[in-house]
Backbone bond lengths (Angstrom), bond angles and torsions (degrees), N, CA, C in turn:
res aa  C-N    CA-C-N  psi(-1)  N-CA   C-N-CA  omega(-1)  CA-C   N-CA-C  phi
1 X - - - 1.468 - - 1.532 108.84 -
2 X 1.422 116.93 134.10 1.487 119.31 -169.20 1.713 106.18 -83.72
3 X 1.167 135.80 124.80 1.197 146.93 142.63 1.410 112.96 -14.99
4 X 1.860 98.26 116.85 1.464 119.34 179.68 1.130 103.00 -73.29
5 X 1.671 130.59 155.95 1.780 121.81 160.71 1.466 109.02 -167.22
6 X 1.011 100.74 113.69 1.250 124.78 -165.86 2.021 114.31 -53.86
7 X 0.869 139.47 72.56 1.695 129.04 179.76 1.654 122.17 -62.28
8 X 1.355 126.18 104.36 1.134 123.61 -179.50 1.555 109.89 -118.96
9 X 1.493 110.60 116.24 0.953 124.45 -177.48 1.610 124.84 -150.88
10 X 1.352 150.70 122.83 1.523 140.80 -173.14 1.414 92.89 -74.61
11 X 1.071 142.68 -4.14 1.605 120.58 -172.84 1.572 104.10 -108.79
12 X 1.319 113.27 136.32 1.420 134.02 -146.54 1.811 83.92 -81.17
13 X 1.777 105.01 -57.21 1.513 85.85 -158.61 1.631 123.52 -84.13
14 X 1.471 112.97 9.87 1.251 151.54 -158.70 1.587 83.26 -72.18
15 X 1.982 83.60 -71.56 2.154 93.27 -158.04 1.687 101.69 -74.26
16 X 1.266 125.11 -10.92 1.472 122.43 165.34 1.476 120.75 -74.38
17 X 1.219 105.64 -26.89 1.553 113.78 -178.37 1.885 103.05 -69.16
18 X 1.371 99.26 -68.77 1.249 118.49 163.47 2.024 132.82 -37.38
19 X 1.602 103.45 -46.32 1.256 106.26 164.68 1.601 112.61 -57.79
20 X 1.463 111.27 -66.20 1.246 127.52 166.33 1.659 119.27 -2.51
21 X 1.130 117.72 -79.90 1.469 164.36 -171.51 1.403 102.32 -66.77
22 X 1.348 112.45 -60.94 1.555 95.76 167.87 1.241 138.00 -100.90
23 X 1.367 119.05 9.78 1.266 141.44 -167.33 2.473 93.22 -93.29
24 X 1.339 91.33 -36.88 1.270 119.60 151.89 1.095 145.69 -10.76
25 X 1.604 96.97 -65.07 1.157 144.36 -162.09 1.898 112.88 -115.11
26 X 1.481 102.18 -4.99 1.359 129.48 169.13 1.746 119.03 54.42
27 X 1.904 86.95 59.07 1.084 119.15 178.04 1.745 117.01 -126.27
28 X 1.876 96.88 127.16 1.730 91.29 -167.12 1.608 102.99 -62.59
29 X 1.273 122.62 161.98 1.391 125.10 -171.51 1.654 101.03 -133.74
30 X 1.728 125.89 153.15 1.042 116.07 -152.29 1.988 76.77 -161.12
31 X 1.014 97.07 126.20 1.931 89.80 178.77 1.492 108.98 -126.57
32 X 0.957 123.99 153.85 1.677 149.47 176.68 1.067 130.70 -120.68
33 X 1.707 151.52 102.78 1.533 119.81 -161.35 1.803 91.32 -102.90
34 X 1.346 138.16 -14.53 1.557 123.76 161.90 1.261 110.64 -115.25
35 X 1.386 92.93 -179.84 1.277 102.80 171.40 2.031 145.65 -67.34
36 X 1.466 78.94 -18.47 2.092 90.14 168.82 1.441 93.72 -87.23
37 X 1.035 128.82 -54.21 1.402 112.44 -177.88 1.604 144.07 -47.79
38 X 1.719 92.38 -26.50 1.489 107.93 147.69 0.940 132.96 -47.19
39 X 1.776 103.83 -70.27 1.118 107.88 -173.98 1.584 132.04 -67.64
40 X 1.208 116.80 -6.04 1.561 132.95 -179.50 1.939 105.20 -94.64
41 X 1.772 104.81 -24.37 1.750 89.57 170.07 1.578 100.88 -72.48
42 X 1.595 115.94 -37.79 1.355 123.86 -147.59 1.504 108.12 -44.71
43 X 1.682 99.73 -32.21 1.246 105.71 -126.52 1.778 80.99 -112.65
44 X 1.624 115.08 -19.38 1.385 113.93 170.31 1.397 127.24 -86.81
45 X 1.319 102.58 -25.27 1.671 108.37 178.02 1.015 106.03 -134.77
46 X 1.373 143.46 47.69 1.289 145.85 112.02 1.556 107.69 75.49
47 X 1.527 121.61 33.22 1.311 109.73 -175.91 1.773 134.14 -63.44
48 X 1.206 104.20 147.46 1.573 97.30 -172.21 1.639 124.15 -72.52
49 X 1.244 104.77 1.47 1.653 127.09 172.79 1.139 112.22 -171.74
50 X 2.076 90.83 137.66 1.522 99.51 169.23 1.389 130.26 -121.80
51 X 1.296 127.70 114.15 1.625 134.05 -174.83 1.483 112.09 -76.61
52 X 1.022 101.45 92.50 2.117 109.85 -164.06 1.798 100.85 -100.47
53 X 1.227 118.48 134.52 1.167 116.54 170.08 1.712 105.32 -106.74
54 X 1.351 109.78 140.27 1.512 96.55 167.81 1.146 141.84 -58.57
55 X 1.420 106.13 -41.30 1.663 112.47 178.41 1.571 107.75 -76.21
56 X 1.385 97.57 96.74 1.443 96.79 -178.23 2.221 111.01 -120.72
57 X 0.832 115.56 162.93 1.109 122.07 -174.07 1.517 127.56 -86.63
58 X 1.639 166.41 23.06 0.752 160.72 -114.87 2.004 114.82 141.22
59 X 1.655 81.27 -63.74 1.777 110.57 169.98 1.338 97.97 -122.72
60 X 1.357 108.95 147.60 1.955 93.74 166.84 1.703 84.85 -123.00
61 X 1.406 91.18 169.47 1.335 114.63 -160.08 1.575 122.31 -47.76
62 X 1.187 92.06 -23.62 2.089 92.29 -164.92 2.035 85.88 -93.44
63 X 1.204 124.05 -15.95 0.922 116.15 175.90 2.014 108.01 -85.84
64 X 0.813 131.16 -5.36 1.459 150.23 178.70 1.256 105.03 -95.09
65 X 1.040 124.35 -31.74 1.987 139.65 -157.80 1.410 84.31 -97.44
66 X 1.321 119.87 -60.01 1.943 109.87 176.20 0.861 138.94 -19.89
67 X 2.134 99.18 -64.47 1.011 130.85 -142.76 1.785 95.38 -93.37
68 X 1.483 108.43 -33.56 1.409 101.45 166.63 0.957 115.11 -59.13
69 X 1.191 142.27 -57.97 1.258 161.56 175.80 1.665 132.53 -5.33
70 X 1.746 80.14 -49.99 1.441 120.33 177.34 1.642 94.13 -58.12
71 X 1.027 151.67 -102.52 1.496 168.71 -28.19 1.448 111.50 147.23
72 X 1.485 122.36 -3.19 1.689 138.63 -176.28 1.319 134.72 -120.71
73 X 0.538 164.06 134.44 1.444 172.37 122.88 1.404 120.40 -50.86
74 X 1.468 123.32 -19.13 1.729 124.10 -142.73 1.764 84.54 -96.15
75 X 1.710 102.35 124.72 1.479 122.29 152.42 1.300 97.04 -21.60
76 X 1.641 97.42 120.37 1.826 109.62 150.89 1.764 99.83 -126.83
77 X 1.766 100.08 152.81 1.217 132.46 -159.18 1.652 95.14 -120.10
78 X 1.528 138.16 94.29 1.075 110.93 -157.74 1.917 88.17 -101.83
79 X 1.508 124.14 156.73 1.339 134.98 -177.09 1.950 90.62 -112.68
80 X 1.650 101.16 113.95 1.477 113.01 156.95 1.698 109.93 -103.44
81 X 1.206 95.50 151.57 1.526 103.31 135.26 1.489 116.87 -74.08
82 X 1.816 107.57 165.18 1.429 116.62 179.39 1.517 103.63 -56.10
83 X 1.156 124.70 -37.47 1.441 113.71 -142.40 1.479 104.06 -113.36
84 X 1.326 116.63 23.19 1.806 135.51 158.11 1.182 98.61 -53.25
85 X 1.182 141.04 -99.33 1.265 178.77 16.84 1.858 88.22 -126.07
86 X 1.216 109.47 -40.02 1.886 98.47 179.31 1.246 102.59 -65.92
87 X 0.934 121.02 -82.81 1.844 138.39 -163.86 1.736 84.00 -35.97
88 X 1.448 124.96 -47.98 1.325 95.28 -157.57 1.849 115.68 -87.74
89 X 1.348 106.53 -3.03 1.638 122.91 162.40 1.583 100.09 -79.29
90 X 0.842 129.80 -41.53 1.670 124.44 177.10 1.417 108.33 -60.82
91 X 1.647 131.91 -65.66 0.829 108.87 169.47 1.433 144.29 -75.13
92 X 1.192 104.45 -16.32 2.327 102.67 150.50 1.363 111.21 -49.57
93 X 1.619 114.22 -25.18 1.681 106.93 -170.13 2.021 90.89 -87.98
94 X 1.065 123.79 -10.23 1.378 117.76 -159.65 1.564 110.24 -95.72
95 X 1.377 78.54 -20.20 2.023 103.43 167.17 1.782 103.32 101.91
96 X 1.327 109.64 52.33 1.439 102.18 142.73 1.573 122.84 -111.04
97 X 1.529 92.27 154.09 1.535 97.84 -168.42 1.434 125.80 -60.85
98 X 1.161 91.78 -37.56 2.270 88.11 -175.35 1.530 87.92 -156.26
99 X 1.656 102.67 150.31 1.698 108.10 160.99 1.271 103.33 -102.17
100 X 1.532 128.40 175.00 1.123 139.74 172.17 2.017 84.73 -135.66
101 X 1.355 104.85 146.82 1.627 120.90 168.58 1.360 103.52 -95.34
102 X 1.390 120.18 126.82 1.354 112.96 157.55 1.733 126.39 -90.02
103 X 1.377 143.04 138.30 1.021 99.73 7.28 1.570 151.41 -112.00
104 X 1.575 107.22 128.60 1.812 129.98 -154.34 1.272 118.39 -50.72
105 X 1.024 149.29 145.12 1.666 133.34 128.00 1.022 110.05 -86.41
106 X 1.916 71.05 134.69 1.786 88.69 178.22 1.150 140.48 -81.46
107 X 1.641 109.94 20.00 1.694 126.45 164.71 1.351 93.47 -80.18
108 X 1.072 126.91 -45.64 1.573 121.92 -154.14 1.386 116.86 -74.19
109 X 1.713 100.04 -30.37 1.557 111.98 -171.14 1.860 93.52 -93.80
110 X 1.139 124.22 0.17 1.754 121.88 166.24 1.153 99.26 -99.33
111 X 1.497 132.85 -31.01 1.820 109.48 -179.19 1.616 102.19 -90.18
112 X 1.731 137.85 -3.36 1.264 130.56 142.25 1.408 104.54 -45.32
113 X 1.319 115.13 -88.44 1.220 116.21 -153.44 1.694 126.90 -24.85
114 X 2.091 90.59 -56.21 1.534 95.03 178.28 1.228 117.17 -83.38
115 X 1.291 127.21 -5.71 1.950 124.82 155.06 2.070 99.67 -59.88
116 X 0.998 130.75 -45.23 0.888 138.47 -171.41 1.856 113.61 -58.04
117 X 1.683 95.08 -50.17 1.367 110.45 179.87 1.288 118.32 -63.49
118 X 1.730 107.74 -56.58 1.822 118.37 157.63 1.347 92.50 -5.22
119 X 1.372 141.61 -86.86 0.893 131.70 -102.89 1.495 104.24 -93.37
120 X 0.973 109.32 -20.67 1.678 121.13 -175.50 1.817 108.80 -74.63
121 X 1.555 98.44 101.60 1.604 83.40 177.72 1.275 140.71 -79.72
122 X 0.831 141.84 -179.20 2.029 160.69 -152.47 1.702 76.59 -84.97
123 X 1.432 128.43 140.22 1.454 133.53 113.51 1.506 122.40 -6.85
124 X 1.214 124.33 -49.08 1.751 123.91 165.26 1.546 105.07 -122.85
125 X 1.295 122.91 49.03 1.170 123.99 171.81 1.965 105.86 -88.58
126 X 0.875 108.73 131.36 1.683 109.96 -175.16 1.726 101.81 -116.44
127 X 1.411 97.04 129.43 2.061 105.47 175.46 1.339 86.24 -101.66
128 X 1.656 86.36 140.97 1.674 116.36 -169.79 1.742 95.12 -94.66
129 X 1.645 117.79 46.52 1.276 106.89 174.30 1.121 129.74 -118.71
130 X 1.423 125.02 18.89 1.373 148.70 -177.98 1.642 109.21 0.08
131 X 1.263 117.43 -64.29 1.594 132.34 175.94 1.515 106.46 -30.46
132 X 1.306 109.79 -42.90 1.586 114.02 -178.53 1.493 122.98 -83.48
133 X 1.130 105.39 6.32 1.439 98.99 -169.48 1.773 107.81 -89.16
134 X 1.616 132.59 -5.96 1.316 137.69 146.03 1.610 118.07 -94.91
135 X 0.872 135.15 146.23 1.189 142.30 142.50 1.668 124.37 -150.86
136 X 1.652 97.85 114.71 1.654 110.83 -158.77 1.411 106.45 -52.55
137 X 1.376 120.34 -30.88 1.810 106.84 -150.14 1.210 123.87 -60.91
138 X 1.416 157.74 111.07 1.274 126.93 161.06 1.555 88.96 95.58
139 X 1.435 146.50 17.75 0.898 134.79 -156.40 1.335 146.65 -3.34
140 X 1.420 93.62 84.81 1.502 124.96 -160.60 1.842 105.34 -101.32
141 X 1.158 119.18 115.04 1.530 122.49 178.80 1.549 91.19 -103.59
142 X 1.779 120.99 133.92 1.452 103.58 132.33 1.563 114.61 -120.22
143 X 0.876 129.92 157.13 1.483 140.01 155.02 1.179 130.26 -90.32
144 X 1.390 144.25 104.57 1.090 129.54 -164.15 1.686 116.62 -94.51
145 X 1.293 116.10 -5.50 1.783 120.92 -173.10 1.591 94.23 -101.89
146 X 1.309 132.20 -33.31 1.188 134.33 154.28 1.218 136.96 -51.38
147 X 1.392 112.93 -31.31 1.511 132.44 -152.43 1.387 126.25 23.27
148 X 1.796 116.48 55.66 0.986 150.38 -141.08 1.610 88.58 -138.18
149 X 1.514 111.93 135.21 1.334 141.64 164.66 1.555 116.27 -117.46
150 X 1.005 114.13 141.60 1.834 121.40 179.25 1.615 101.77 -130.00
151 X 1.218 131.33 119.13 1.239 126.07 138.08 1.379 105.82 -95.26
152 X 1.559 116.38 162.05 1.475 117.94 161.95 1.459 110.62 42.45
153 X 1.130 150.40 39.24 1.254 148.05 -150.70 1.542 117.62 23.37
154 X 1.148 112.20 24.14 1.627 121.51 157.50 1.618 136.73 -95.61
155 X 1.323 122.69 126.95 1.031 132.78 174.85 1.432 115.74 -47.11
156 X 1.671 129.30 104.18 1.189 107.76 -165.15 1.908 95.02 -115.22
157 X 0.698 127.29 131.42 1.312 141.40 -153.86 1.627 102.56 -86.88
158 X 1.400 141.32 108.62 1.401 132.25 179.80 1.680 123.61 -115.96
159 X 1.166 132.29 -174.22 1.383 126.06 179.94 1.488 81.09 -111.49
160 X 1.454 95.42 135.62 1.572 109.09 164.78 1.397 140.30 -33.29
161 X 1.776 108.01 -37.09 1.495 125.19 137.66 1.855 124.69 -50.52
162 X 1.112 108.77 -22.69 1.523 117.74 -170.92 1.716 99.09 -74.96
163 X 1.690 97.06 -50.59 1.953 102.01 -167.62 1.344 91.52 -80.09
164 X 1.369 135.39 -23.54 1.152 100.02 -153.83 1.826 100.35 -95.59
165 X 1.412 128.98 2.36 1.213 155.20 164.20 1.690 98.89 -59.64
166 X 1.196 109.46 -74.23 1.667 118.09 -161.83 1.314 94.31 -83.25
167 X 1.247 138.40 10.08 1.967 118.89 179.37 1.618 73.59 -113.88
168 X 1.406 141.91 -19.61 1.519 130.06 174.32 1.511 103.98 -72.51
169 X 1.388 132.12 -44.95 1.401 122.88 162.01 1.079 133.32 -30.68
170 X 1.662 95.77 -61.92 1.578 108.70 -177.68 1.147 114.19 -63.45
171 X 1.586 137.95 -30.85 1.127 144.72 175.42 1.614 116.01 -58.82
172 X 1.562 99.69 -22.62 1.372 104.87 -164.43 1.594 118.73 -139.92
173 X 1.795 102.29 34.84 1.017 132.68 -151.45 1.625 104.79 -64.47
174 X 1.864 120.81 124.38 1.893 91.23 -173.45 1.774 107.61 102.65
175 X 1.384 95.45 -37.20 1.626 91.52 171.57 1.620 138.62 -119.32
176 X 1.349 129.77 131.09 1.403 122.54 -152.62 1.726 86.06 -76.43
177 X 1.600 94.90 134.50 1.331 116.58 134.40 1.159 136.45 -114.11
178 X 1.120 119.02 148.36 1.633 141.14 -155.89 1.527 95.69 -90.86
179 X 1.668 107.98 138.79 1.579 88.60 173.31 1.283 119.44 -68.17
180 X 1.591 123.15 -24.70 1.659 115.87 178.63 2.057 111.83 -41.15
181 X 1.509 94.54 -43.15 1.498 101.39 -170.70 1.808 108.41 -56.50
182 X 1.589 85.97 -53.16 1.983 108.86 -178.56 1.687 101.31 -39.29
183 X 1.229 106.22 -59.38 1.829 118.69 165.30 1.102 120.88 -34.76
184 X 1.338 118.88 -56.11 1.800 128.68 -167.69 1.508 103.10 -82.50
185 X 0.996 99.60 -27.55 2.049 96.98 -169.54 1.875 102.51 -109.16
186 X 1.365 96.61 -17.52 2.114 79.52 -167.96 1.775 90.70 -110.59
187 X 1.475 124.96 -15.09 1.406 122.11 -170.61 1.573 103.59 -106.99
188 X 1.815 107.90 -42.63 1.200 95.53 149.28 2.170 100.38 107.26
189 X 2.055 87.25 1.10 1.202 89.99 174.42 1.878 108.57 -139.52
190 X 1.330 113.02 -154.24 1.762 115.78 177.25 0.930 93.50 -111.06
191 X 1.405 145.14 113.25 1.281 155.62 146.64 1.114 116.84 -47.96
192 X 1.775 134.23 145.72 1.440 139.31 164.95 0.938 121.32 -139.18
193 X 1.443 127.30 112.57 1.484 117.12 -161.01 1.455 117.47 124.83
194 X 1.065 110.65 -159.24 1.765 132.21 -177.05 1.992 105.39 -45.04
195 X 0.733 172.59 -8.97 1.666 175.29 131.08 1.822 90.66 76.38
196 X 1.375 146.05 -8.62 1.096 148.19 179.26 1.452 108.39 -35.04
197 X 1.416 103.78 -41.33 2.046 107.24 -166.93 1.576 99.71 -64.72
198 X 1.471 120.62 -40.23 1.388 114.92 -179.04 2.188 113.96 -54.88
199 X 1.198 103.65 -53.45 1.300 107.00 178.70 1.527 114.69 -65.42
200 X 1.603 119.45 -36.34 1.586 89.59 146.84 1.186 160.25 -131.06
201 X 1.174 80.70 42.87 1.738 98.60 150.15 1.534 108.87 -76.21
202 X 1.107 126.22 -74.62 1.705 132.38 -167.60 1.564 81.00 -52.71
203 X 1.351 148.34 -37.51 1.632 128.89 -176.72 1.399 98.49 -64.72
204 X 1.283 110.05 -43.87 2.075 105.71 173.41 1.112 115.64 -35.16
205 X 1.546 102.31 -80.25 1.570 121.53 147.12 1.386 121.59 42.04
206 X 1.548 78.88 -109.78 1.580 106.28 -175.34 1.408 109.65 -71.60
207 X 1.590 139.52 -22.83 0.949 142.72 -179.26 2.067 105.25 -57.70
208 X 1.281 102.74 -56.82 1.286 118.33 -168.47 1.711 102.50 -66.67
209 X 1.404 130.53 -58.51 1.389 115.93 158.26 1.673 120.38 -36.87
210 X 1.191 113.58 -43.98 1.600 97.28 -167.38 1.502 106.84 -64.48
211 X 1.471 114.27 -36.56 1.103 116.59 -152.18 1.440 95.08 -81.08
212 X 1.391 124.59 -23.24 1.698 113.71 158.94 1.207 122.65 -82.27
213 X 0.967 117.50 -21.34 1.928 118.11 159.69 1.586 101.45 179.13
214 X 2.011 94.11 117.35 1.405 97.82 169.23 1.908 141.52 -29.19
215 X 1.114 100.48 -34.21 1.606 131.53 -172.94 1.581 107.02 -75.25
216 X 1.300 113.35 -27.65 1.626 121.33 -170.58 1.298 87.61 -83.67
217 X 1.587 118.58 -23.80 2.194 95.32 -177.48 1.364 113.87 -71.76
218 X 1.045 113.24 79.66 1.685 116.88 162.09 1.349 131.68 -72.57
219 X 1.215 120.20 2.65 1.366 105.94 -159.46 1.793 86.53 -134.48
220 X 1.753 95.63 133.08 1.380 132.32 -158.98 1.327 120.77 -104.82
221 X 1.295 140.86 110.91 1.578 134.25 177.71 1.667 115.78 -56.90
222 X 0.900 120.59 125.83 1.525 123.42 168.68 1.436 119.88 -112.36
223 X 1.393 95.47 93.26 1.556 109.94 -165.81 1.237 114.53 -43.05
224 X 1.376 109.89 135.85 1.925 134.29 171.26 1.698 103.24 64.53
225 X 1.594 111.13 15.85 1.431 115.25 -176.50 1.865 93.96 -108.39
226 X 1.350 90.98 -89.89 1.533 110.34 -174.15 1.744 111.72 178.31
227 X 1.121 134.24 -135.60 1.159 142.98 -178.48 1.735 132.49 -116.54
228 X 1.096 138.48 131.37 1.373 129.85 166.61 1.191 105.49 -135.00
229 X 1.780 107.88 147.67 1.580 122.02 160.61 1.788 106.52 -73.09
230 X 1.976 95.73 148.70 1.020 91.66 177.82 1.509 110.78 -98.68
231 X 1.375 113.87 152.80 1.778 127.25 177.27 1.703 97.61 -57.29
């Protein structure tokens, strides 16, 4: 079954370019030109990705990125202009997965998407990561066939980018990774450019452990390197 994904955008030749292209690419396509209108498909047909532009009309985007947020899990793809650069650090901090700058190529914004998709597993898809499925500190459980997290014996709820970040820790618990690596293995592509999306996410991160138990924040910046969990 081909991957739903939602396109929200006010510019006519934007979401035509885009329908086009990925419809293409033999992906169902679902469009929005504001922001309530998003959020009412999002929330009716359940798409498996969302391509959100900020400048949106009604809701604008980082206010849409919230509101998913609240109640979602589903990969968002947010579309800036060059000259965002706040709005588009706000919304990585709000928890979307990757920006693309317009204006994009649209090879680049199709090998996002399906690095993005990778990541979402099969119904009987099984991770070959067994090793990770304890980790004592701070009493931290992950599960990886579940895709289930435990702090404190609590259900801690993550963005699919979030587990698949911290089951790369745990895997690699003790050793610095570089965000280029964090990129290639948790995004799933070669990054060029700005590396910002890695720091906040892991700022997500760590935010969401503390707030289930201070002690579960293990994982440490290693300046002008990248990041490691501690043993």
């Amino acid at each position: 079954m081909s991957a739903k994904i939602l396109v929200v955008d006010d510019e006519p030749s934007v979401t035509e370019l885009l329908t086009y292209n990925l419809r293409k690419a033999n992906y169902e396509v679902l469009t929005a030109a504001d922001g309530r209108e998003a959020l009412n498909l999002a929330r009716q047909a359940q798409p498996d990705l969302v391509l959100l532009d900020l400048m949106l009309p009604e809701v604008d985007g980082l206010e849409v990125c919230r509101e998913l947020r609240k109640t979602s899990q589903v990969p968002i793809i947010m579309l800036t202009a060059r000259g965002e650069e706040i709005d588009r650090v706000v919304g990585l901090e709000l928890g979307a997965d990757d920006y693309v700058s317009k204006p994009f190529s649209v090879r680049e914004l199709l090998a996002r998407i399906k690095a993005v998709l990778r990541r979402i597993p099969l119904p009987d898809e099984k991770t070959a990561t067994p090793d990770a499925c304890l980790y004592g500190q701070g009493g931290l459980k992950l599960d990886p066939e579940t895709r289930q997290v435990m702090v404190a014996q609590t259900l801690l709820p993550l963005t699919r980018l979030e587990f698949d970040l911290l089951n790369l820790f745990l895997t690699n618990a003790g050793r610095v990774l570089t965000r280029e690596r964090l990129l290639e293995q948790a995004w799933g592509y070669d990054f060029v450019g700005d590396t910002r999306a890695v720091d906040s996410a892991i700022k997500r991160l760590r935010a969401r452990l503390r707030a289930a138990n201070p002690e579960s924040d293990c994982i440490e910046a290693v300046r002008g390197v990248g990041y490691r969990l501690l043993k």
